[in-house]
C-alpha positions as CSV (number, residue, x, y, z in Angstrom):
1,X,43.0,68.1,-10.9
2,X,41.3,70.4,-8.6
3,X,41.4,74.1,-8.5
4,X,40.2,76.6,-5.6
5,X,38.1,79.9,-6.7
6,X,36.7,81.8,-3.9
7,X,37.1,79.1,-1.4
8,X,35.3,76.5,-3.5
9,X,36.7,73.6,-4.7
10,X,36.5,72.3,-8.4
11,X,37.4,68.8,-8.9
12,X,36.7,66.9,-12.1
13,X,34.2,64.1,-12.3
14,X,37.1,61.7,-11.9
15,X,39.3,63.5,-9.2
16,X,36.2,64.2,-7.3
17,X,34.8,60.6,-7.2
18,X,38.5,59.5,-5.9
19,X,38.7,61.9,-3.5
20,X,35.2,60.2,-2.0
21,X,36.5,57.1,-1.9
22,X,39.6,58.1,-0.4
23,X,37.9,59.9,2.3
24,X,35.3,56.9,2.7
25,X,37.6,54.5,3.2
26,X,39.5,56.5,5.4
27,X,36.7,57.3,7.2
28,X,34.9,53.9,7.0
29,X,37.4,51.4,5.8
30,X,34.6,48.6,7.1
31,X,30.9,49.2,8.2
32,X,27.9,46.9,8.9
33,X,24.5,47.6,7.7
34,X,21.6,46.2,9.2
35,X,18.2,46.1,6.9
36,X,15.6,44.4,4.7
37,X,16.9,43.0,1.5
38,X,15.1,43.8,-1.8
39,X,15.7,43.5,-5.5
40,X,17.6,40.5,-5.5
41,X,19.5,39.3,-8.4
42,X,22.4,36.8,-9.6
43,X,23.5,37.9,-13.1
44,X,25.3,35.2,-14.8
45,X,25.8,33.2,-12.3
46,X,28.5,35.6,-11.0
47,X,27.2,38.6,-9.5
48,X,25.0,39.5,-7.2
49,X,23.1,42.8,-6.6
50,X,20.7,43.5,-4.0
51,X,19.1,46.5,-1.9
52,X,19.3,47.0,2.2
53,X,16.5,49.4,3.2
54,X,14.6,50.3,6.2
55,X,11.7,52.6,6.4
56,X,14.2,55.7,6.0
57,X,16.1,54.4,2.4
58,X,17.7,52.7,0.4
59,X,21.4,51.4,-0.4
60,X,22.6,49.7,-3.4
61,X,24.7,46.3,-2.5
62,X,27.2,44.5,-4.7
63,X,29.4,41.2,-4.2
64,X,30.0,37.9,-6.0
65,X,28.3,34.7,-6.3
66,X,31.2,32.9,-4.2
67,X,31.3,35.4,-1.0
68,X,27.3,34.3,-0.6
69,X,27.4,31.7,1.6
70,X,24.2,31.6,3.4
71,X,20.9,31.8,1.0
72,X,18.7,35.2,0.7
73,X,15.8,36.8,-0.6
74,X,13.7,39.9,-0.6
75,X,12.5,40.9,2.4
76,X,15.0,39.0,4.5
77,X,16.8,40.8,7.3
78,X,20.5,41.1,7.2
79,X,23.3,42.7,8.6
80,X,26.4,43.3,5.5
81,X,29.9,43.6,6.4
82,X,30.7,46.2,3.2
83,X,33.1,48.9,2.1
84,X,31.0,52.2,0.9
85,X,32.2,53.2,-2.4
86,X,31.2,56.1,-5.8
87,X,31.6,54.1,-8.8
88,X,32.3,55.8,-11.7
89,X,28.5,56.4,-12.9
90,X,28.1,58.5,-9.5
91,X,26.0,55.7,-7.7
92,X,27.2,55.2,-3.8
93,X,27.1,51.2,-3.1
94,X,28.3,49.0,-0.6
95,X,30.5,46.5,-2.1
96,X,30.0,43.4,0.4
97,X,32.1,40.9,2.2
98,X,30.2,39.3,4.2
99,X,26.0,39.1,4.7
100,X,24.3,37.0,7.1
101,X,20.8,36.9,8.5
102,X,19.8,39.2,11.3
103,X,17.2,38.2,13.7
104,X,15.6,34.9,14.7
105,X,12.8,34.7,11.8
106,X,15.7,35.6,9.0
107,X,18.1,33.1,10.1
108,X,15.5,30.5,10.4
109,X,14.2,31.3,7.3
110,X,18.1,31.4,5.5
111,X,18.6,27.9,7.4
112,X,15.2,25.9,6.3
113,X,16.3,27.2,2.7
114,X,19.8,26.0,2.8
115,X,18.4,22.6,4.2
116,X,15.8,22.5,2.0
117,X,18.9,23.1,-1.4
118,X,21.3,20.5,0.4
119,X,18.5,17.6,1.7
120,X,17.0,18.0,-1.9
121,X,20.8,16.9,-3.2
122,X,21.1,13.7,-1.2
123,X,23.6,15.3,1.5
124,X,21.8,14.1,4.8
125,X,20.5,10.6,3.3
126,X,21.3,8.1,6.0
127,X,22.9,5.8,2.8
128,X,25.6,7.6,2.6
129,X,26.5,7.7,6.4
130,X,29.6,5.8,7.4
131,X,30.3,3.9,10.6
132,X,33.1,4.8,12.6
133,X,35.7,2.6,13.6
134,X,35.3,1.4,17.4
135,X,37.8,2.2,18.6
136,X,40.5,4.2,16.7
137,X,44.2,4.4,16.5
138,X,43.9,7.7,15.8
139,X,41.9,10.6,15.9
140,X,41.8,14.0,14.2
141,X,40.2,17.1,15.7
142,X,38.9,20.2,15.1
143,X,38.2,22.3,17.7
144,X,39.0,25.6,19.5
145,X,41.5,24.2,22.2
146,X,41.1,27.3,24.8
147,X,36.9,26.2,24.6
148,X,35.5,24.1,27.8
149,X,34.1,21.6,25.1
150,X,37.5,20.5,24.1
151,X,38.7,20.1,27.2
152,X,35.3,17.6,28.5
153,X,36.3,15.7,25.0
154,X,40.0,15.4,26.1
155,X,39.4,14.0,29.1
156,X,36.6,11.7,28.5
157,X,38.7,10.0,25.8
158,X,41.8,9.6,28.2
159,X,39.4,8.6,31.0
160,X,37.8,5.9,29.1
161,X,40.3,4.8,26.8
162,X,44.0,4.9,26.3
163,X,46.5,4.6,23.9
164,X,45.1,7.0,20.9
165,X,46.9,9.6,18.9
166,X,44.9,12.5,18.7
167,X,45.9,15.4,16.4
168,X,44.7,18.7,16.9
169,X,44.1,21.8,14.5
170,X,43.2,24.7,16.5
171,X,40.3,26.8,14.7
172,X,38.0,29.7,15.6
173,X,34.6,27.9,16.2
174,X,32.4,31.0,16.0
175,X,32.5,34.1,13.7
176,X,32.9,35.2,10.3
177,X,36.5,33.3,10.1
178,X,35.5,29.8,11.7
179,X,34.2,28.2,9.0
180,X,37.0,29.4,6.4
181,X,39.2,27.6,9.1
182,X,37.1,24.3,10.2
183,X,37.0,24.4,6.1
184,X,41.1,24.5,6.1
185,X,41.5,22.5,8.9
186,X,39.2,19.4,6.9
187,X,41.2,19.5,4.1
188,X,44.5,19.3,5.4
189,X,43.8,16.0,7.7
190,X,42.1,14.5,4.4
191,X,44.9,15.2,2.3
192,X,47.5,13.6,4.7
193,X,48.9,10.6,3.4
194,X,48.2,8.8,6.4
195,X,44.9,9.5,7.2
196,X,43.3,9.4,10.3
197,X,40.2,6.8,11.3
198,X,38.1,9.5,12.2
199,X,37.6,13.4,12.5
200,X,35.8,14.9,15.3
201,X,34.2,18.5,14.7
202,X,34.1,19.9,18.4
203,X,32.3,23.3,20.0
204,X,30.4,23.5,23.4
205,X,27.1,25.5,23.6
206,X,26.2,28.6,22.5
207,X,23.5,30.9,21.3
208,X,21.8,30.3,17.6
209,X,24.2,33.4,16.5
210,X,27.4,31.7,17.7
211,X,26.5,28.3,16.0
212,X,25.8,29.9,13.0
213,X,29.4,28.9,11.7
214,X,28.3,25.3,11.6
215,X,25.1,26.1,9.3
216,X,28.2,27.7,6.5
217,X,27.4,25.7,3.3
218,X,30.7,26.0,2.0
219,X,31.5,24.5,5.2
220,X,28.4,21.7,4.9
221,X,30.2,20.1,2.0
222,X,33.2,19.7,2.8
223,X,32.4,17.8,6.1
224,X,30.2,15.8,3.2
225,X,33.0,15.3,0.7
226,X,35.1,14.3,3.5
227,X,37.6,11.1,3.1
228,X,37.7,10.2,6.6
229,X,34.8,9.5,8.4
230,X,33.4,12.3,10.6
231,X,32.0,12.9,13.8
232,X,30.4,16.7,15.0
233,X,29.4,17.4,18.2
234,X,28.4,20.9,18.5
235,X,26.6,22.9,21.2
236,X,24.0,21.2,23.5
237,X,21.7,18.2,23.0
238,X,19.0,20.3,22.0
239,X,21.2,22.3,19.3
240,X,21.3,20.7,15.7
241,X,23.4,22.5,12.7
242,X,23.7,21.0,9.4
243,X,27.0,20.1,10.1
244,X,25.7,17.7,12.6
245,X,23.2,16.1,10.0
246,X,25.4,16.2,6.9
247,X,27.9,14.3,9.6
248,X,28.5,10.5,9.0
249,X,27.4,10.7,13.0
250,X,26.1,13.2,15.1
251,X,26.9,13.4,18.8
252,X,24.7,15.7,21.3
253,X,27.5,17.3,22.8
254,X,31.4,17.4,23.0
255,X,31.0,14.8,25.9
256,X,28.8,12.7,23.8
257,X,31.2,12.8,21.1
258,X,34.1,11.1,23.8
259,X,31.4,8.4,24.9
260,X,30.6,7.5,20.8
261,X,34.4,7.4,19.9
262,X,35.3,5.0,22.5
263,X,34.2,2.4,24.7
264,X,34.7,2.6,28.8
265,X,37.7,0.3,29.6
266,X,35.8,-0.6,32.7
267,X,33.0,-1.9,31.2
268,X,34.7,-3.9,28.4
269,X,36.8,-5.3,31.1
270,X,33.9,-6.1,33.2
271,X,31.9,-7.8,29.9
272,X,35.3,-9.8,29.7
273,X,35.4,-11.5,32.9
274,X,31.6,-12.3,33.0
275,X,32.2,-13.4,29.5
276,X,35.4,-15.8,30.6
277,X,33.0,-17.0,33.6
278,X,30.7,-18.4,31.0
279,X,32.9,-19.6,28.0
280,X,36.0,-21.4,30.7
281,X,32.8,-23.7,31.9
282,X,31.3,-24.3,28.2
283,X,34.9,-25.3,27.7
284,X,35.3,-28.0,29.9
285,X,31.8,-29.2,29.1
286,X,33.2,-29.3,25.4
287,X,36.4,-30.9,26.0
288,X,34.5,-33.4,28.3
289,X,32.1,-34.5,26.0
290,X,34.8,-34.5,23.0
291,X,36.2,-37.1,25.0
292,X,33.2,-39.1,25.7
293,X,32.4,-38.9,21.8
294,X,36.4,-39.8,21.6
295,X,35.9,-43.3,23.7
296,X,32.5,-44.0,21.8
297,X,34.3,-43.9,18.9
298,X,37.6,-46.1,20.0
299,X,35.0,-48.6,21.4
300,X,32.7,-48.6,18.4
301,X,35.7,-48.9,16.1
302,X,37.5,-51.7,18.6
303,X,34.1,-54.2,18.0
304,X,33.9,-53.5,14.7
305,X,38.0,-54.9,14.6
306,X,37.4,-57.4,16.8
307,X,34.1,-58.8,14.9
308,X,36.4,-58.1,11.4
309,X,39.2,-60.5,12.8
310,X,37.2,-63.2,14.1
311,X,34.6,-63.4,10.7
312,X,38.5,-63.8,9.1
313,X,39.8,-66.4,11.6
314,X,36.4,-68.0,10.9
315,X,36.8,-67.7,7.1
316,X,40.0,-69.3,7.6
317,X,39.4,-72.0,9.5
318,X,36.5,-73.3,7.2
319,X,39.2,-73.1,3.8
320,X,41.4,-74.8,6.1
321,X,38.9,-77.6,6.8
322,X,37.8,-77.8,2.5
323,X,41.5,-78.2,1.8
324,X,42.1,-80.8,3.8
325,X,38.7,-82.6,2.8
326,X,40.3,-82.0,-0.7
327,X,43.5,-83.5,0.0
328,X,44.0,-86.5,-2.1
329,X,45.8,-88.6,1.0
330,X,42.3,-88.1,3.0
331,X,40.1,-88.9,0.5
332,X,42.6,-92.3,-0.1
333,X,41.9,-93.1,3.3
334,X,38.5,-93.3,3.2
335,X,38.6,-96.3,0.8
336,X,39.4,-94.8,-2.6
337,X,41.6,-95.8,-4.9
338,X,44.2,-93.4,-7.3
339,X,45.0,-95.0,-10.7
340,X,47.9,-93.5,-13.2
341,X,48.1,-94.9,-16.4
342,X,46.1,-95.4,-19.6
343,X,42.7,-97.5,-19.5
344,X,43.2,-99.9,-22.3
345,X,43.3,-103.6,-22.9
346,X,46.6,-104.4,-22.1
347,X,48.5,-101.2,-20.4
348,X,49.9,-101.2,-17.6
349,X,48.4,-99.3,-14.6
350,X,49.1,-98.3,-11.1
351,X,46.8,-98.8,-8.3
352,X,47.6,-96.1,-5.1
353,X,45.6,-97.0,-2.2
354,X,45.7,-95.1,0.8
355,X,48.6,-97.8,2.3
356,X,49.8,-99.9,-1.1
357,X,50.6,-99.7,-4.8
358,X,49.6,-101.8,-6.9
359,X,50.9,-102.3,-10.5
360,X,48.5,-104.3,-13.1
361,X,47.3,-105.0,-16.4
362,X,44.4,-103.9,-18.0
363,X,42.4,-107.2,-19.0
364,X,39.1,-105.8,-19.8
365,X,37.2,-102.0,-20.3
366,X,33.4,-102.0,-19.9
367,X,32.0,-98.9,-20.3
368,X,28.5,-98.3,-18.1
């Protein structure tokens, strides 16, 4: 409780520290601090304190492990997104939010660390990469629909190709929010039971601060853990985020992203008649020469019949000729005799020649 002597106030420890707070956050319910980070620490893997300071002081900075989503170190400059608090022990500290790098050299720094952490892991390896299907039924994207880069993609994929679903989740593509929402926006088309043939990531150009969504790690691997196959085409060709390289393909812009997803109808058509102009032709000369090959064949196997039939008639004609040289009535009639009968001295026989028969007896049996 507080009392009031004299026109001072006396507050206890307590009442006086929630009295601060409640005029702090009245006061400054959110506030950004731009400075040099020093005395960095993780403690158990939970909690992180640090220090912003310029040449003027000091502030003591608190926030967990999971709200750090970009890497830091001393001497980096950053600008926190923080609510100004007492704690109990009668220390003023910024409990944080948010902290990203401020200036060019601090985000370059924060980005060739996070690179450094996620290439060392395996995420960018090109073995990993899957190929998209060309083309697909249907397509899932995510993309800031009011932004001029969605609309280029739109209409290059209805210019050059027909006939695909697209599904659209409408997300913030720059900001503290975006990548919480790309993030959101991944999981639900990969938790569809249907799932798409390919997710597109989509934003037009920008400076390096309004990309800076795309460089979230958080954000980094999820587009790696992805189910479906993914595409990102952020900012300009000269623009790369980790989200393009983590990417099972990056395109150079939204436009570029259209052109990879689908062939030009004209084209293929125009590949298709030139093709026909050369396979009708091959065709015929096929078909022709299967015939040729066809009457070779009928006339090959024709002589080879014929040649069969006559070494048979030929075959025939010469059993037909030893028969009838073996027929007993020819050989009677070239002189020879047939006798029936037994051969001894005194049986009876019978002589067949070749016009008589002749019965007599046996007289006498020489042998020679």
């Amino acid at each position: 409780m507080a009392s009031q002597n004299n026109s001072v106030v006396r507050f206890s420890v307590s009442d006086f520290i929630a009295l601060t707070n409640q005029t702090l956050e009245y006061a400054y319910p959110s506030v950004e601090v731009e400075g040099e980070v020093g005395s960095f620490k993780v403690n158990q893997g939970k909690f992180v304190f640090f220090d912003v300071k310029d040449a003027g002081g000091s502030v003591g900075c608190f926030m967990t492990v999971w709200q750090l989503r970009v890497p830091i170190e001393d001497g980096m400059k950053v600008i926190v997104t923080a609510t100004p608090k007492l704690t109990p022990w009668g220390k003023f500290s910024l409990t944080v939010r948010t902290i990203r790098p401020s200036g060019e050299g601090a985000i370059k720094k924060s980005l060739e660390m996070l690179q450094a952490k996620l290439e060392k892991e395996g995420l960018f390896a090109d073995e990993r990469k899957r190929v998209l299907p060309l083309p697909p039924n249907r397509v899932a994207v995510i993309s800031s629909t009011q932004s001029a880069g969605y609309a280029d993609f739109i209409k290059i994929i209805n210019d050059r190709w027909g006939g695909i679903q697209i599904d659209v989740a409408h997300v913030q593509v720059q900001g503290a929010a975006a990548p919480d929402q790309i993030i959101r926006a991944l999981q639900y088309f990969n938790s569809q039971q249907e799932l798409p043939d390919v997710i597109a990531i989509i934003r037009g150009g920008g400076s390096s601060d309004d990309l800076s969504a795309f460089n979230d790690e958080p954000l980094v691997r999820e587009i790696a853990s992805s189910r479906v196959p993914t595409l990102v085409g952020i900012g300009h060709e000269i623009d790369t985020s980790l989200a393009d390289m983590v990417a099972d393909r990056r395109a150079a812009t939204p436009s570029n992203a259209a052109q990879i997803l689908v062939p030009d109808a004209t084209d293929v058509r125009r590949a298709n008649r030139q093709l026909l102009k050369g396979v009708v032709p091959n065709i015929f000369r096929m078909i022709e020469s299967q015939r040729r090959e066809a009457r070779m064949q009928l006339s090959l196997m024709l002589r080879i019949t014929s040649e069969n039939i006559e070494q048979q008639v030929n075959q025939l004609e010469h059993t037909r000729r030893l028969m009838n040289e073996l027929d007993p009535s020819t050989v009677l009639s070239r002189g020879y005799a047939l006798i029936r009968g037994d051969l001894n001295v005194g049986s009876m026989i019978e002589i067949e020649k070749h016009d008589i028969l002749v019965k007599a007896e046996v007289k006498h049996v020489n042998k020679k």
